[in-house]
N, C-alpha and C positions, 0 to 999 in steps of 0.2 A: 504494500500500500504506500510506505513510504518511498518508492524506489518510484512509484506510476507518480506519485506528486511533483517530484522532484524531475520528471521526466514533461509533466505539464508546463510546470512552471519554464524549463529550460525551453520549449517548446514555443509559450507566450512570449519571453523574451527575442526568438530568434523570429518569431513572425514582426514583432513589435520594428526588428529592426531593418528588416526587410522590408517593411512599408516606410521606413524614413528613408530607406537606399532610395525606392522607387519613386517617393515626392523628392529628393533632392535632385537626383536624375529628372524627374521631371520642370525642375526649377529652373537647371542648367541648360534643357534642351531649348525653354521659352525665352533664356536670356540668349541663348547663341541665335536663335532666332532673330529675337532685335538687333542683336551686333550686326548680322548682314544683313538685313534691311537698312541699318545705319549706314555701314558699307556702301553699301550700291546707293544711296541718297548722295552721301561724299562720293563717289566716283562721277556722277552724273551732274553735282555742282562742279567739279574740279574741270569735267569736260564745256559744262558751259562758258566757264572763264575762261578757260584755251581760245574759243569761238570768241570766245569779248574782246579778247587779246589780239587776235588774227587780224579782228575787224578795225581795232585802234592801229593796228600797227599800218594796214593799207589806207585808212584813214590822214594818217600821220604824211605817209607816203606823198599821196594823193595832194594832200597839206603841203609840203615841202615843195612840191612839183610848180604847183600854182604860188607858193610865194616867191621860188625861183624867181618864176617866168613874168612876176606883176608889182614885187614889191619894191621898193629904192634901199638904198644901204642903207640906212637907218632902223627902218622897219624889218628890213629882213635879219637883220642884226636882233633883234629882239624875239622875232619869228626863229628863230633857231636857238635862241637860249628857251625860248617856251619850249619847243619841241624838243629838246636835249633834257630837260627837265620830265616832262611824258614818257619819254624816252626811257630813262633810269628808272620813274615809279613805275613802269610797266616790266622792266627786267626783275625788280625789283619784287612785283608781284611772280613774277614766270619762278624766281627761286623759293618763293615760298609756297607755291604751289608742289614743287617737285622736292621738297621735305618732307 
Protein backbone atom coordinates (compact mmCIF):
# COMPACT_ATOMS: atom_id res chain seq x y z
CA UNK A 1 0.00 0.00 0.00
CA UNK A 2 2.66 2.19 0.94
CA UNK A 3 4.85 1.36 -2.09
CA UNK A 4 1.27 2.16 -4.64
CA UNK A 5 1.34 5.68 -2.63
CA UNK A 6 4.55 6.51 -3.11
CA UNK A 7 4.39 5.39 -6.75
CA UNK A 8 1.02 7.81 -7.09
CA UNK A 9 2.53 10.51 -5.75
CA UNK A 10 5.92 10.19 -7.93
CA UNK A 11 3.48 9.80 -10.68
CA UNK A 12 1.53 13.29 -10.00
CA UNK A 13 4.78 15.00 -9.63
CA UNK A 14 6.12 13.78 -13.19
CA UNK A 15 2.64 14.49 -14.84
CA UNK A 16 2.71 17.85 -12.99
CA UNK A 17 5.88 18.58 -14.78
CA UNK A 18 5.30 17.52 -17.91
CA UNK A 19 2.48 19.93 -18.38
CA UNK A 20 4.86 22.94 -17.35
CA UNK A 21 7.41 21.36 -20.18
CA UNK A 22 4.46 21.47 -22.46
CA UNK A 23 3.11 25.35 -21.51
CA UNK A 24 6.78 26.41 -21.48
CA UNK A 25 7.25 24.82 -24.97
CA UNK A 26 4.29 26.30 -25.76
CA UNK A 27 5.21 29.92 -24.54
CA UNK A 28 8.48 29.69 -26.50
CA UNK A 29 6.83 28.45 -29.77
CA UNK A 30 4.37 31.81 -29.58
CA UNK A 31 7.33 34.19 -28.61
CA UNK A 32 9.43 32.78 -31.61
CA UNK A 33 6.41 33.31 -33.59
CA UNK A 34 6.40 37.07 -32.94
CA UNK A 35 10.21 37.36 -33.36
CA UNK A 36 9.65 36.44 -37.02
CA UNK A 37 6.97 38.30 -37.76
CA UNK A 38 9.17 41.10 -36.10
CA UNK A 39 11.79 39.92 -38.45
CA UNK A 40 10.17 40.08 -41.68
CA UNK A 41 8.24 43.72 -40.53
CA UNK A 42 12.29 44.88 -40.13
CA UNK A 43 13.22 43.23 -43.31
CA UNK A 44 10.42 44.90 -45.26
CA UNK A 45 11.06 48.54 -43.48
CA UNK A 46 14.85 48.07 -44.16
CA UNK A 47 13.91 47.32 -47.80
CA UNK A 48 11.65 50.26 -48.02
CA UNK A 49 14.51 52.64 -47.03
CA UNK A 50 16.81 51.04 -49.74
CA UNK A 51 13.90 52.27 -52.25
CA UNK A 52 13.84 55.92 -50.32
CA UNK A 53 17.56 55.81 -50.75
CA UNK A 54 17.72 54.86 -54.50
CA UNK A 55 15.13 57.52 -55.11
CA UNK A 56 17.02 60.53 -53.12
CA UNK A 57 20.18 59.45 -54.56
CA UNK A 58 18.71 59.90 -58.46
CA UNK A 59 16.84 62.71 -57.14
CA UNK A 60 20.11 64.26 -55.93
CA UNK A 61 21.48 63.32 -59.30
CA UNK A 62 18.89 64.76 -61.21
CA UNK A 63 19.41 67.99 -58.65
CA UNK A 64 23.04 68.23 -59.47
CA UNK A 65 22.60 67.92 -63.28
CA UNK A 66 20.05 70.87 -63.47
CA UNK A 67 22.02 73.03 -61.08
CA UNK A 68 25.05 72.38 -63.29
CA UNK A 69 23.50 73.37 -66.36
CA UNK A 70 21.28 76.67 -64.66
CA UNK A 71 22.89 77.99 -61.66
CA UNK A 72 25.93 80.87 -61.44
CA UNK A 73 28.83 80.26 -59.02
CA UNK A 74 27.41 81.57 -56.25
CA UNK A 75 24.45 79.52 -56.15
CA UNK A 76 25.96 76.54 -57.22
CA UNK A 77 28.48 76.84 -54.63
CA UNK A 78 25.89 76.52 -52.04
CA UNK A 79 23.83 73.90 -54.33
CA UNK A 80 26.75 71.60 -53.73
CA UNK A 81 27.42 72.17 -50.09
CA UNK A 82 23.51 71.25 -49.64
CA UNK A 83 23.81 68.35 -51.67
CA UNK A 84 27.22 67.13 -50.04
CA UNK A 85 25.56 67.49 -46.96
CA UNK A 86 22.21 64.95 -48.20
CA UNK A 87 24.81 63.25 -49.50
CA UNK A 88 26.68 62.19 -46.14
CA UNK A 89 23.01 61.87 -44.15
CA UNK A 90 22.05 59.46 -46.72
CA UNK A 91 25.48 57.30 -46.50
CA UNK A 92 25.04 57.80 -43.28
CA UNK A 93 21.66 56.28 -43.04
CA UNK A 94 22.80 53.40 -45.87
CA UNK A 95 25.54 52.32 -42.71
CA UNK A 96 23.10 52.16 -40.29
CA UNK A 97 20.95 50.22 -42.06
CA UNK A 98 23.57 47.48 -42.89
CA UNK A 99 24.40 47.07 -38.89
Amino acid sequence: MVMNEERKRLLNDFETRVRHLVYVNEQQRSEIIKLKDLLDSEKEEKKNLLQEIESLRNSYINFQTAAAISANGSELKKAKLRLSKLVREIDECIALLNE
